[in-house]
C-alpha positions as CSV (number, residue, x, y, z in Angstrom):
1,X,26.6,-25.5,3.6
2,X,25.4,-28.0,6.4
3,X,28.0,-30.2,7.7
4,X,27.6,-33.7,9.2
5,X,29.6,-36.0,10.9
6,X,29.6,-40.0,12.3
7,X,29.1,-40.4,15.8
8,X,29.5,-42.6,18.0
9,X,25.9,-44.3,18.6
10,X,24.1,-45.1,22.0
11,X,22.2,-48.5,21.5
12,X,19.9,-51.0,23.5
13,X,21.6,-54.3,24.0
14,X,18.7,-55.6,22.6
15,X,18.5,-55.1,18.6
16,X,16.0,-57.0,17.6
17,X,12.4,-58.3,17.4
18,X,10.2,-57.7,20.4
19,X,12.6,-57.1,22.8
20,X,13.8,-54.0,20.8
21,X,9.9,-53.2,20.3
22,X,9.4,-53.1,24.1
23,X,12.0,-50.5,24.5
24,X,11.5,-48.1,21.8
25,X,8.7,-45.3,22.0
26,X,7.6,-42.8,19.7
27,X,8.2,-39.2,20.1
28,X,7.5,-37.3,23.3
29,X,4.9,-35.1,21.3
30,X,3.1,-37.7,20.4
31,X,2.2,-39.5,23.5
32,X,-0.8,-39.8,25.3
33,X,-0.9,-39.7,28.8
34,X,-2.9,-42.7,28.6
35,X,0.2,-44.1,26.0
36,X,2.8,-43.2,28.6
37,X,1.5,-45.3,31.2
38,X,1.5,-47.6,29.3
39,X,5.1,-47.9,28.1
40,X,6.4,-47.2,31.5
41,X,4.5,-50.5,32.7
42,X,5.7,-51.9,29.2
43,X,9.7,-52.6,30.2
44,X,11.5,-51.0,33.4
45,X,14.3,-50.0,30.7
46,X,11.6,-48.9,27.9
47,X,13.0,-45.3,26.6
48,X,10.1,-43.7,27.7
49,X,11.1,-43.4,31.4
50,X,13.8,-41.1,30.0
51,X,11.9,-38.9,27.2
52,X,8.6,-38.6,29.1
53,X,9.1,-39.7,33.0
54,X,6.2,-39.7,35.4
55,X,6.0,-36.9,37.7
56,X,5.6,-38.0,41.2
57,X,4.2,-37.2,44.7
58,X,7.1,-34.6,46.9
59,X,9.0,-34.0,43.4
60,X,10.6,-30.9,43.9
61,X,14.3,-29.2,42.7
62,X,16.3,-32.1,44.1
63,X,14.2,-35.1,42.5
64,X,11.9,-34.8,39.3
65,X,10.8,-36.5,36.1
66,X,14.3,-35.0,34.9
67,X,16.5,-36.0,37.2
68,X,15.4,-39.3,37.0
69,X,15.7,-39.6,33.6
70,X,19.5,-38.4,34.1
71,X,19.9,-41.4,36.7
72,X,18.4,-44.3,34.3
73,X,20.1,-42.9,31.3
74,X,23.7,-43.3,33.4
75,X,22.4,-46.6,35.2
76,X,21.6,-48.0,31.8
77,X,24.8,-47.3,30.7
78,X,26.5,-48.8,33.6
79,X,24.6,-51.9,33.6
80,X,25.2,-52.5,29.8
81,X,21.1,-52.1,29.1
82,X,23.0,-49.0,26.6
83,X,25.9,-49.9,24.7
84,X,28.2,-46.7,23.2
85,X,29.4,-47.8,20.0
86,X,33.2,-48.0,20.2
87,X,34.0,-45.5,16.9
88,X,31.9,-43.2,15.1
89,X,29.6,-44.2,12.1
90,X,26.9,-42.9,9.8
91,X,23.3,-45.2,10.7
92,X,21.4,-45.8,7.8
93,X,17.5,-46.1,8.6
94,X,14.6,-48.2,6.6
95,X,11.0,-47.8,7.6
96,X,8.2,-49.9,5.8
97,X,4.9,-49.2,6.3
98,X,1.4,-49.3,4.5
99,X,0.2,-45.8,2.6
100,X,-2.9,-44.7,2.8
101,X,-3.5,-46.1,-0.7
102,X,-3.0,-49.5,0.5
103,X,0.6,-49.5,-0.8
104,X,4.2,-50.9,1.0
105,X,6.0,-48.8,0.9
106,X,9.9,-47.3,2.2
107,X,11.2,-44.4,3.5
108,X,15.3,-44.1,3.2
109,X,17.7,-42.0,5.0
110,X,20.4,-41.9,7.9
111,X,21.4,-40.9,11.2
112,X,24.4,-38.4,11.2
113,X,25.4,-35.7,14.1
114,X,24.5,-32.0,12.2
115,X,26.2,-28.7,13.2
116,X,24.0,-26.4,14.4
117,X,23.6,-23.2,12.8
118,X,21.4,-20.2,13.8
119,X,18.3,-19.6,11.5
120,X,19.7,-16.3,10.7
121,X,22.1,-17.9,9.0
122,X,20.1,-20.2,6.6
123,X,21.9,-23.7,6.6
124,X,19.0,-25.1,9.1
125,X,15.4,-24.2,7.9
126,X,12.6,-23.9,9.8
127,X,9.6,-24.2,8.2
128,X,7.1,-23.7,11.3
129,X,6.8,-21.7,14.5
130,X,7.2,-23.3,18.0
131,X,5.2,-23.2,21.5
132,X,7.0,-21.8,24.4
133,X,6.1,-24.8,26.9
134,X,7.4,-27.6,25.4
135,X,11.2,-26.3,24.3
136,X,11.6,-25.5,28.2
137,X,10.5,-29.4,29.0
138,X,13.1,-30.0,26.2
139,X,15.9,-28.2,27.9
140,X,14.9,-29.7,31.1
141,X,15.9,-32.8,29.8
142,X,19.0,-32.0,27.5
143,X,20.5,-30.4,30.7
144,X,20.1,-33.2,32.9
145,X,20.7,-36.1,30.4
146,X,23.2,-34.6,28.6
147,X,22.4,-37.1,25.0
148,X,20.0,-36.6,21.4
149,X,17.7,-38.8,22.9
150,X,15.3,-38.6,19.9
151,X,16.3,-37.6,16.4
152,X,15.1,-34.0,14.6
153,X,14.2,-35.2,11.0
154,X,15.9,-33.1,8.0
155,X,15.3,-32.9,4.8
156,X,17.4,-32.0,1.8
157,X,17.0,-31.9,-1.8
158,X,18.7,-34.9,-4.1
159,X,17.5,-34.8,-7.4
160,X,20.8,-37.0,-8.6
161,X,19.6,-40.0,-6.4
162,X,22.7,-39.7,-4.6
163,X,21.7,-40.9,-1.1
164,X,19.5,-44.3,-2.9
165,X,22.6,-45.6,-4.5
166,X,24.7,-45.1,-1.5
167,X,22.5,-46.1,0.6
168,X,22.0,-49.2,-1.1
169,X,25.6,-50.2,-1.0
170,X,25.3,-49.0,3.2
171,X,22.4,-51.7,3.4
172,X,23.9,-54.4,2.0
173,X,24.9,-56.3,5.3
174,X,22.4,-57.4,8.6
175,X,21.1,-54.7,10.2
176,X,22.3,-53.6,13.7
177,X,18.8,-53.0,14.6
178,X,15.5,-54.5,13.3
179,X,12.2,-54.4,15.2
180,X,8.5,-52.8,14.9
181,X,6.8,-50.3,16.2
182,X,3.5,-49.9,17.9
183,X,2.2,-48.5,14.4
184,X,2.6,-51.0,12.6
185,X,6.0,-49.7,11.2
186,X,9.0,-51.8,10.2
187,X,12.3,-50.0,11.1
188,X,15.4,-52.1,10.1
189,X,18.5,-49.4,11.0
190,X,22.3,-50.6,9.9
191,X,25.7,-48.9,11.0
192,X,28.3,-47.8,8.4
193,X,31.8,-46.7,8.9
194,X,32.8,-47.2,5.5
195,X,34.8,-44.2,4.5
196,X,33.8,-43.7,1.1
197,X,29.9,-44.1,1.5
198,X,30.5,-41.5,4.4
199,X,32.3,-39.2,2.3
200,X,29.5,-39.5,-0.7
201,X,27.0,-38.5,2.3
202,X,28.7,-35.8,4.0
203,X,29.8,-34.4,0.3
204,X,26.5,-34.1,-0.4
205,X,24.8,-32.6,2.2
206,X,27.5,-30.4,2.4
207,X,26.2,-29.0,-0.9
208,X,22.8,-28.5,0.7
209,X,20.6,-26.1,3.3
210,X,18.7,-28.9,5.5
211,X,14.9,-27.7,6.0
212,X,13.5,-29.3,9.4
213,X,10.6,-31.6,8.9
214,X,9.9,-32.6,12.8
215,X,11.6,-31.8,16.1
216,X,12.0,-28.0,16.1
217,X,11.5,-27.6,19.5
218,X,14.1,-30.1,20.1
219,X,16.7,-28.1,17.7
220,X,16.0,-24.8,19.1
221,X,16.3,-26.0,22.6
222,X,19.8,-27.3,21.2
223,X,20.7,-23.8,20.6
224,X,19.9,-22.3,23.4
225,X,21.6,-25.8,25.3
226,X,25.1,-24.6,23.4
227,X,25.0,-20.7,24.3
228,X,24.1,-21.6,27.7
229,X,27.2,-24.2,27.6
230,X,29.2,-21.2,26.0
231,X,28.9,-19.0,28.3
232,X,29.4,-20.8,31.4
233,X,32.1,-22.3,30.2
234,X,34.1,-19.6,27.9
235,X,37.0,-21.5,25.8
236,X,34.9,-25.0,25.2
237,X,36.4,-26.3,22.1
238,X,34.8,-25.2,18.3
239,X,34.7,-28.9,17.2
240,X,33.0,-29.8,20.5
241,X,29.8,-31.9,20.9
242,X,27.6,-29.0,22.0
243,X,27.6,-27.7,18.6
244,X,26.0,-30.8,16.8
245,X,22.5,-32.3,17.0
246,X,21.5,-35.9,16.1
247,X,19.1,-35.7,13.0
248,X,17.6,-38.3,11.0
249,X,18.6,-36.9,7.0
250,X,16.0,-37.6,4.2
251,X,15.9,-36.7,0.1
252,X,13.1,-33.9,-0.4
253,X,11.9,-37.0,-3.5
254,X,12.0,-40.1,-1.5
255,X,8.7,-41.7,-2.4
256,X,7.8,-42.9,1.1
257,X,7.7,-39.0,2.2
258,X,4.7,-38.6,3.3
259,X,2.9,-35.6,4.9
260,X,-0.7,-35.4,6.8
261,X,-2.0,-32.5,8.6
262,X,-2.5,-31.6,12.3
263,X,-6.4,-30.9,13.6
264,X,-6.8,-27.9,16.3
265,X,-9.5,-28.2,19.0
266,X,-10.8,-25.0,20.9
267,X,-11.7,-24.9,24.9
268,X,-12.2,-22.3,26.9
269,X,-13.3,-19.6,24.4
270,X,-15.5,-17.5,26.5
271,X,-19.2,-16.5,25.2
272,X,-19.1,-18.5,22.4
273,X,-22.1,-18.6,20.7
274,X,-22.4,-21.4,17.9
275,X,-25.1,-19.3,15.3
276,X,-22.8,-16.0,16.1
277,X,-19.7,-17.5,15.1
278,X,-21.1,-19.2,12.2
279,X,-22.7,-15.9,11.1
280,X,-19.2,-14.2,11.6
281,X,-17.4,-16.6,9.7
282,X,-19.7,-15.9,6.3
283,X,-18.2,-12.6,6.3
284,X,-14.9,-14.7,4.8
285,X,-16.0,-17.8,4.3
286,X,-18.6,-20.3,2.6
287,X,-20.2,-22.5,5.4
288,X,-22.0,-25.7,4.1
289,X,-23.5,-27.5,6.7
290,X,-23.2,-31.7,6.2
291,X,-26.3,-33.9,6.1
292,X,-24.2,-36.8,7.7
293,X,-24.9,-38.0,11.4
294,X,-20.6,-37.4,12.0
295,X,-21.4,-39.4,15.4
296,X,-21.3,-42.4,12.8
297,X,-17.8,-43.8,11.4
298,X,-19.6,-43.4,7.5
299,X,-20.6,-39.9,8.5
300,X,-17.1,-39.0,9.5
301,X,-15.6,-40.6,6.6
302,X,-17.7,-38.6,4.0
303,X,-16.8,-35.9,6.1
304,X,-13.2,-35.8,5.5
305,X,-13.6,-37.2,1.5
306,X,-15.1,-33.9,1.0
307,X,-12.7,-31.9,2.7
308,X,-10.5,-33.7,0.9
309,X,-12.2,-32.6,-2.6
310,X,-10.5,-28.6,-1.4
311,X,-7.2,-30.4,-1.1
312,X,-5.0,-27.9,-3.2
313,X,-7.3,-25.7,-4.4
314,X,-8.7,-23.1,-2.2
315,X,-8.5,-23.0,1.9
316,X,-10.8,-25.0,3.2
317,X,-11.7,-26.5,6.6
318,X,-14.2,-28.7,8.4
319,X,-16.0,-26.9,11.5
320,X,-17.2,-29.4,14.2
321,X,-19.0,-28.1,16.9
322,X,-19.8,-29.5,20.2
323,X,-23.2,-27.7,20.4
324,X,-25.1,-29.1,17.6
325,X,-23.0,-32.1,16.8
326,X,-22.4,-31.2,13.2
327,X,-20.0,-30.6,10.9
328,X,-19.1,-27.7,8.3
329,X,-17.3,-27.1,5.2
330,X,-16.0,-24.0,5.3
331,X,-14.2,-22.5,2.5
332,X,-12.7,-18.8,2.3
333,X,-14.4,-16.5,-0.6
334,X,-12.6,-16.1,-3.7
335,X,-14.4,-12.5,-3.8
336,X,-13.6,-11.8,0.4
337,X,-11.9,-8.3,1.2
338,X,-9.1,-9.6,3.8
339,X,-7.6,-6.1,4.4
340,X,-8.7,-5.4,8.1
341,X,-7.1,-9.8,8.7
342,X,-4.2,-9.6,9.9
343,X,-2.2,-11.9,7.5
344,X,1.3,-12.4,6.6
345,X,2.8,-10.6,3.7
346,X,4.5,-13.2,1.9
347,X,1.8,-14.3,-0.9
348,X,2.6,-17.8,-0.5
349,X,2.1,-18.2,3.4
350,X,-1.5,-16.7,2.9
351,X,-2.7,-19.3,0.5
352,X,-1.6,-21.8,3.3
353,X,-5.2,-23.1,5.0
354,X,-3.6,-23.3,8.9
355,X,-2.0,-19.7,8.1
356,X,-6.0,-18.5,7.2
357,X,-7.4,-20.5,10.0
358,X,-5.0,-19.1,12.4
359,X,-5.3,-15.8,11.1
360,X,-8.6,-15.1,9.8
361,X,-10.8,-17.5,12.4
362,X,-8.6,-17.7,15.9
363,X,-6.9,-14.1,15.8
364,X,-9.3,-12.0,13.6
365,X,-12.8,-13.2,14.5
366,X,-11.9,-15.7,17.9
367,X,-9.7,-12.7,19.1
368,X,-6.7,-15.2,20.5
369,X,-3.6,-13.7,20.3
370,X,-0.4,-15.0,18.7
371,X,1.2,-15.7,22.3
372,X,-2.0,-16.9,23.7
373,X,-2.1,-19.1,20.4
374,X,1.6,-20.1,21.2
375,X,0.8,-20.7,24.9
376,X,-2.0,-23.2,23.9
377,X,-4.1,-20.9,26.0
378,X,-7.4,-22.2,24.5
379,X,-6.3,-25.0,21.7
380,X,-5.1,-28.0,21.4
381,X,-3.0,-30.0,18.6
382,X,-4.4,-33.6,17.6
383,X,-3.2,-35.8,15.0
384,X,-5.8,-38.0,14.2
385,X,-9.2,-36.8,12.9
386,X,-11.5,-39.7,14.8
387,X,-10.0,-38.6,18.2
388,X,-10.7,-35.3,16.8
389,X,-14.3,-35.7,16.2
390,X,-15.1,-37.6,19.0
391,X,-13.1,-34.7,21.7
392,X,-15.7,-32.5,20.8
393,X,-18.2,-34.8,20.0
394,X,-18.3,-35.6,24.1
395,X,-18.3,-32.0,25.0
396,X,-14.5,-32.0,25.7
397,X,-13.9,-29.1,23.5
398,X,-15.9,-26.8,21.9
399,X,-15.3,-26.9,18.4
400,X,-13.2,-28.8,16.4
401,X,-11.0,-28.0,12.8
402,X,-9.7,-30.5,10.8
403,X,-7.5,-30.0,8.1
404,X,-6.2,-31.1,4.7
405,X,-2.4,-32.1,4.9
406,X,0.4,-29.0,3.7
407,X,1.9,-30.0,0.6
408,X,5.9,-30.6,0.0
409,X,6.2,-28.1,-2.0
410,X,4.9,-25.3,0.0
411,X,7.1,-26.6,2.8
412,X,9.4,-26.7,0.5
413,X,8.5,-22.9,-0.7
414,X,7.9,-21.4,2.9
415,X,11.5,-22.2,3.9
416,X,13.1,-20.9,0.7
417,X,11.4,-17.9,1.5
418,X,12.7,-17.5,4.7
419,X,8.9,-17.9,6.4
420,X,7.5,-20.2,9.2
421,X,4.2,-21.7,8.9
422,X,1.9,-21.8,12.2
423,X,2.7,-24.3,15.1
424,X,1.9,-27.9,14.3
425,X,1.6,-26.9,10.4
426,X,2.5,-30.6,9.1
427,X,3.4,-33.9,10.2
428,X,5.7,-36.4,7.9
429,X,5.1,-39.8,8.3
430,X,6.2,-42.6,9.3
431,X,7.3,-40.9,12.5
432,X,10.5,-41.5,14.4
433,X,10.8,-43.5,17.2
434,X,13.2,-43.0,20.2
435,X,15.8,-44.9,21.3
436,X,16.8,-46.9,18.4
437,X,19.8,-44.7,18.1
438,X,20.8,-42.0,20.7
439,X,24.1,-39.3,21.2
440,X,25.3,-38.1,23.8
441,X,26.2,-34.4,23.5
442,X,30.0,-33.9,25.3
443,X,31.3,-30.3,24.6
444,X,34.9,-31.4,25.3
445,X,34.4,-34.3,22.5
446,X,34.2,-34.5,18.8
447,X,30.8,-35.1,17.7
């Protein structure tokens, strides 16, 4: 079903140690502004300048973030900062990190160029919606650049252990990149041309439907990259570049898979009355205020342990609220008519609790639309819960939701079933970093 192929890499110069560290950055969407200043001062050739350029006074059609990025990405090239590797190859990737358990653990997989398919068509599955502003930035940058800067992560089932023992025999010799990044995350990466550990690979994701884990902005942006491509230029080769994506590919089982959930801050909401919303909310939904000062790190801590207590069991949520500095459990009614909620059909996307909070509390009773949800008209995505609590803590945002993480096997579920979760439904762990391998995306060349 899903067909991969060895590429021919794009790597620093530099493949080890700090001076690897100083040039590698994590994903676009998970930069701060604050973060980004602070990797473009980190290295003039740190990645960064290329993912998530600076936008400057008098930028206009002519000379922008993007066509910057273009100009570094060929300079680099030039200069020997990037080195093309000379043949294609499979890159096997290693990342150790600390659980939340307080255990070391590794996540296993490898770099590969992946055919694109249409979702219709169900070799690539999504398993979560998509926001409309950040697929054009992605384009943007595609177009100018013309490379995979940053890897989508796939995952695919391997019950057999295939990809361990194979991997094992990839890993064997010294790494062709080995550095750490700034959280705290070991990445050792190697490069393997070896025809029969690339055949065991390819054979068996061949076998397989690859469900996206991160980076489906980037991968529909792809496809819309390649029709755009198409059309302009009718005739470009089937076996061309256009038609593959660089994806980092990861066994469904690997026990350094790890998921943990995305919180949603409101702004904006107009009339918002904290006792009113509260009171609208016990129509659906049990609403235990918590004792606990959440302005202290203990109270914040308890906070989430009880949340925590929900995880799996019934939808639950904690409510923060700028007005009275408190926080809320709030957990839907088992006995709760949900006929006039507008919820999804499919029996397993309604147990989800972003698909109820979505739903139930921004559409039904906030009155924010699907598009003004997808246009991040009054909400905003944060990963961790501290920065969470203290956003609306200062007055930032109005209230605050934080979440339990989505299980693998709802994931797992939703994309069998042919469903996408909200935006910003999970986030796998350890993340990807950019620019320890890149692609570029020729139309006129084999992957």
């Amino acid at each position: 079903m899903a067909e991969i192929a060895p590429f021919n890499g794009i790597r620093y110069a530099a493949s080890r140690g700090r001076a690897l560290g100083q040039l590698i950055a994590p994903p676009y969407d998970l930069i701060s502004q604050e973060q980004r200043d602070e990797l473009l001062r980190r290295s003039p050739e740190n990645v960064i300048h290329i993912t998530l350029g600076e936008e400057r006074p008098g930028d206009g059609p002519a000379q922008n973030r993007y066509t910057r990025a273009a100009e570094y990405f060929r300079r680099w090239l030039a200069e020997g900062v990037l080195r093309r590797d000379p043949t294609p190859a499979l890159y096997p990737l290693e990342q150790s990190f600390w659980s939340p358990d307080g255990r070391r653990l590794k996540r296993r997989g490898f770099m590969a160029a992946v055919r694109l398919h249409e979702f219709r068509e169900g070799v690539i599955v999504p398993h979560e919606k998509t926001l409309v502003a950040p697929k054009a930035d992605r384009l943007e940058i595609l177009k100018h650049v013309g490379a995979n800067l940053s890897p989508i992560f796939g995952l695919y089932r391997d019950e057999a252990q295939v990809t361990a023992r194979t991997l094992d025999a990839a890993t064997a010799a010294e790494p062709v990149a080995d550095t750490d990044s700034d959280d705290g995350v070991h990445h050792r990466m190697w490069r393997t041309e070896d025809p029969a550990l690339v055949s065991a690979l390819t054979d068996l994701v061949a076998r397989q439907r690859v469900f996206i884990a991160d980076g489906h902005h980037r991968y529909e942006t792809a496809l819309v990259y390649r029709r755009q491509l198409e059309e302009a230029n009718p005739g470009l080769p089937s076996y061309g570049g256009h038609h593959y994506i660089l994806m980092f590919l990861c066994p469904m089982n690997d026990p350094g898979l790890f998921l943990f959930p995305t919180h949603r801050l409101l702004f904006g909401v107009k009339d918002l009355s904290l006792s009113r919303f509260v009171e609208r909310l016990e129509r659906y939904f049990t609403v235990e205020t918590l004792p606990e000062d959440i302005r202290r790190p203990a109270g914040r801590a308890w906070a989430i342990s009880k949340l925590a207590e929900h995880g799996g069991k019934a939808s639950t949520f904690i409510l923060l609220s700028a007005e009275d500095q408190k926080a809320r459990v709030v957990t839907l009614r088992d006995d709760v008519d949900l006929s006039d909620a507008e919820l999804p059909t499919n029996q397993m996307l309604r147990a989800l609790d972003v698909t109820v909070l979505h739903s139930i509390v921004f559409q039904h009773l906030l009155g924010l639309s699907p598009r003004a949800q997808e246009n991040q008209e009054n909400l905003t995505y944060v990963r961790d819960a501290g920065e969470a609590v203290n956003r609306v803590l200062s007055g930032e945002h109005q209230l605050g939701f934080l979440l339990n993480p989505t299980p693998m096997w709802q994931v797992e579920a939703i994309g069998d079933a042919g469903e996408t979760m909200p935006q910003k439904s999970t986030l796998f762990y350890p993340r990807l970093q950019s620019g320890l391998v890149m692609r570029q995306v020729n139309p006129r060349e084999r992957p």
